[in-house]
N, C-alpha and C positions, 0 to 999 in steps of 0.2 A: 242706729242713727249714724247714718255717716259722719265723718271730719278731717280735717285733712291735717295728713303727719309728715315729716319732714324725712324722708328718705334717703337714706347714702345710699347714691346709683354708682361712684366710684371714688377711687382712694388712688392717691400716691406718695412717694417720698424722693429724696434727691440729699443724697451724701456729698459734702467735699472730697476731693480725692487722695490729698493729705492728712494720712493717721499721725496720729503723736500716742507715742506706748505710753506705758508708767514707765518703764526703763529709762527713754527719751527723755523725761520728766525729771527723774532724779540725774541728771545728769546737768540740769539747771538748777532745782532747788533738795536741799536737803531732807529729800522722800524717797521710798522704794517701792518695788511692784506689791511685795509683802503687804507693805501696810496700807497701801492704797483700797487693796484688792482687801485685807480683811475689814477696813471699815468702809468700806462703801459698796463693795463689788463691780467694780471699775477696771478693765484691763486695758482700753486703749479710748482715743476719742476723734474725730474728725475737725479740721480746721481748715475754714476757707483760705483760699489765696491769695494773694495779694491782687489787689483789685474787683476780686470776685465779693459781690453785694450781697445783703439780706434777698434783695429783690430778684438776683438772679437766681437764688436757691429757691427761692419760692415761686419763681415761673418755671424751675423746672418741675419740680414737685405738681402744681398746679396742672400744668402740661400732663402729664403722667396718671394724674387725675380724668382729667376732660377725658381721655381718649380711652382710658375703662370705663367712664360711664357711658359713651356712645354718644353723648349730647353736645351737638356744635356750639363752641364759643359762642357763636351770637347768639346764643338761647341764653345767656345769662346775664341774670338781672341784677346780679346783689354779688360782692365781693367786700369780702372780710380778712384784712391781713390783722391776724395775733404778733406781735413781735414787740421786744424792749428794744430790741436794736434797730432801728431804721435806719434808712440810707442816710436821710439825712431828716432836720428839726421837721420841714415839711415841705414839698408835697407828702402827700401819706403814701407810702411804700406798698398801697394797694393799688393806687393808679397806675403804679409803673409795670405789675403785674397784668391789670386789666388789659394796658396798651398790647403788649409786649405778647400777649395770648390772645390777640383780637375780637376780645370781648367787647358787644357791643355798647357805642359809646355813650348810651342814656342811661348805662345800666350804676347806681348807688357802688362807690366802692371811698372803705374808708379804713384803716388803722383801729386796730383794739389795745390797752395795754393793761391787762393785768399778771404781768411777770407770767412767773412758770403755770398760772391756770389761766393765761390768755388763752388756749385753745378750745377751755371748756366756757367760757364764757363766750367767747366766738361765736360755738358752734349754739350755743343757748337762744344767743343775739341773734343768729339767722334764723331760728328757729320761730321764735318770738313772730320777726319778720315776716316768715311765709305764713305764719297763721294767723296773722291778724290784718295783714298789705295786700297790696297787687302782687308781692313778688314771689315769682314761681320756681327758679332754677338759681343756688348759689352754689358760688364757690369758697369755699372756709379753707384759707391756709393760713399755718403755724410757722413760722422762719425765724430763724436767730444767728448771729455772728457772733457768740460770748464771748469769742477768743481778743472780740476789737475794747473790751470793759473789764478784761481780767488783768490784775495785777498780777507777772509773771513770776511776781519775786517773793509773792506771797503763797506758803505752800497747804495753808489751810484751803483755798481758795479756786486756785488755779489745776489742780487736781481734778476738779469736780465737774468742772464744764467741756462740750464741746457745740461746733455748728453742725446744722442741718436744717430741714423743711421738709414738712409734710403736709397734705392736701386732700379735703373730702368735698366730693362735689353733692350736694341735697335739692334732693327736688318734692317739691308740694304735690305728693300724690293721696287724693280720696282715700279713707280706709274706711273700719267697721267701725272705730271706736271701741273696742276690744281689746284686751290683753295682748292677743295673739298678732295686732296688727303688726308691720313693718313700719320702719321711721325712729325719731327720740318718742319716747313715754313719757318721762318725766324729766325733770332738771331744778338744780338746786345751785344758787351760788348766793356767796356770804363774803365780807371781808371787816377787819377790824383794825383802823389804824395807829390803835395803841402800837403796835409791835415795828412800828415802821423802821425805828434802829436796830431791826435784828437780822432786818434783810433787805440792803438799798444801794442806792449808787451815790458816791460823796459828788456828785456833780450833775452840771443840768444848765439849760440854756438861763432859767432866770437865776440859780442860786448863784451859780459861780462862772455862768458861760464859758465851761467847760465841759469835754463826755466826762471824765470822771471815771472811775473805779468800782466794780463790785465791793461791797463791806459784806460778812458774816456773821452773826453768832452764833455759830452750830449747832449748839448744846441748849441753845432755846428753840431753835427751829425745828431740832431732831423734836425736844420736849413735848411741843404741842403739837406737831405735825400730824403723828397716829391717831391723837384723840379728836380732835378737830377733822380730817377725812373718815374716821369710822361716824363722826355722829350723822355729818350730811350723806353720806352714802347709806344710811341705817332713813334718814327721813326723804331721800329720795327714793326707796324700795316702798317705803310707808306711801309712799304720795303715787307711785305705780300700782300698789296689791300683790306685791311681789315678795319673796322670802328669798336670802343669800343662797341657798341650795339653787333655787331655780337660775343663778347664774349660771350660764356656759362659758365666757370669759374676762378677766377682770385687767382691765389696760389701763394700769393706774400711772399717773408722772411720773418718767425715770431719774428720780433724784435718788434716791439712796437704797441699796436692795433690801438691806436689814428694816427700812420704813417698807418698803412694798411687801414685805414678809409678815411685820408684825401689823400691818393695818387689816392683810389677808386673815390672817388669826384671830383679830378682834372681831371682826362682824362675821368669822366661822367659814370659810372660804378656800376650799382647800390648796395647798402652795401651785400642783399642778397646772390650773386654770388661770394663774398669774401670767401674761406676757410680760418677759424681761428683756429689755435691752438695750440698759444701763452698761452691761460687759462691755457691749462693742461701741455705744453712741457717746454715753455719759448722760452727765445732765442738761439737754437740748432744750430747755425753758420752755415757752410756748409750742415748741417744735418734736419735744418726747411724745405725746401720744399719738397725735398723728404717725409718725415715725414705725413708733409700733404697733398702728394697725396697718400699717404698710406691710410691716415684717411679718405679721399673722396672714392678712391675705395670702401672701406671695408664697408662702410656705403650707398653704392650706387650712391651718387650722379653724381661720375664722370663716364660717360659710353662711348661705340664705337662714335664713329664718332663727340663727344664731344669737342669743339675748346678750348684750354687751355690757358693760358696766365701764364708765371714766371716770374718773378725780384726780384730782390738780390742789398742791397748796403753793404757792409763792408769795412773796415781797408783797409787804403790806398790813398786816397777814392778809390774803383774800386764797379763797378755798372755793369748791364747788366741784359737783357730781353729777352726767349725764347717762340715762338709760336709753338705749338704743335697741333694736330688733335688724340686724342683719338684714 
């Protein structure tokens, strides 16, 4: 029986041009490349310029998108920015992408925010959308500016992040209904807001009308991080008919490499089939996986028919895991 899956026809990413090493780093707060690099696997990160917006990272990204997948802006109906950082309270930092990429102008475009797993709920949210709506062709981008919410002076913190934007473009195509089809298979998102002081911003237009600062607690977040992405990636394979061996590659959030290591080991996955790139980005919140299916495309790894695997935990806690087919 036929039904229709949501297809990534194409992908892109879009880096600031400003690195900042761990060196550069310690040379502000008392940290080194050493320790940076053995607790997180972090050796430099990207930071927008001054002036340069969420929204323009994300139309370049977007851009880069549209034009791998072959399909003219006016073909798109649905746009979805993931981002904590917006331009600004509102409009939503998806209109100014729509305009600005001359997407047509009847087409739904609106802001997602679920911290570092906005992009799996994004892509869930359009997903949802094309299979139950009129809408046939979207664009799903991830964007973030960490650099404008981190406390510089803070060296648990400021270490961890950088900016970027990445972008998949999905289109509503017929399949078998099968294993074997192309498009998401399955998807799973969860969140629980007991944990909300373990990973927030001290500020917000109603609390304090202020942007406000990133807060942390590491050591809770590392805590439940692995157990909470192995269970939903364990009942998102349940919800597919799929076993972790039959992954080809696992583009999990790049927040921490020791969590993308020890999550690959808990659900049996071998390190290989991990895309990392936490080394060169950091942690790009909404904007890490996208990013790194940017960097797997571009370097070949990831091809047609290629079974995927995503998850994302962030702020909140909210978590969640999407299966794809190349």
């Amino acid at each position: 029986m036929a039904i229709i899956r949501s297809v990534i026809r194409g992908v892109g990413g879009y880096l600031p041009k400003k690195v900042l090493t761990n060196d550069d780093l310690a040379k502000k707060v008392d940290t080194s490349d050493s320790w940076i690099r053995e607790r997180t696997g972090i050796r430099r990160r990207h930071i927008a310029a001054d002036g340069e917006l969420t929204s323009d990272l994300g139309t370049a990204a977007g851009k880069m998108a549209l034009v791998r997948s072959g399909i003219d802006p006016s073909d798109i109906d649905l746009v979805i920015c993931a981002t904590s950082t917006p331009d600004q309270t509102f409009p939503a930092t998806a209109v100014r992408i729509q305009t600005r990429l001359g997407i047509q102008r009847g087409a739904a475009a609106f802001d997602l925010q679920a911290v570092c797993t906005g992009f799996v709920y994004a892509l869930s949210t359009a997903d949802y959308f094309m299979k139950s709506g009129p809408y046939k062709r979207a664009l799903v981008v991830g964007a973030e500016t960490f650099s404008r919410i981190i406390d510089w002076e803070d060296r648990t913190t400021c270490v961890l992040f950088g900016d970027g934007a990445g972008a998949v473009v999905l289109e509503a195509q017929p399949q078998h209904g099968v294993i074997q089809d192309r498009g998401i298979l399955a998807s799973r998102l969860a969140a629980d807001g007991r944990y909300h002081d373990s990973l927030y911003v001290d500020g917000g237009p109603s609390s304090t009308q202020t942007v406000g600062h990133l807060r942390m607690n590491g050591r809770e977040v590392f805590r439940h991080a692995v157990t909470k992405i192995a269970s939903v990636i364990e009942e998102t394979l349940v919800d597919a008919g799929l076993a972790p061996d039959e992954i080809d590659w696992f583009v999990p959030h790049q927040a921490n490499k020791r969590i993308l290591e020890g999550t690959a080991r808990k659900i049996g996955l071998p390190l290989e089939k991990i895309v990392v790139t936490v080394e060169d980005h950091a942690n790009t919140s909404a904007a890490s996986i996208p990013l790194a299916l940017n960097t797997a495309h571009e370097d070949g790894r990831i091809k047609e028919g290629d079974l995927v695997l995503m998850e994302a935990m962030g702020g909140g806690f909210t978590w969640g895991a999407v299966l794809a087919r190349w």
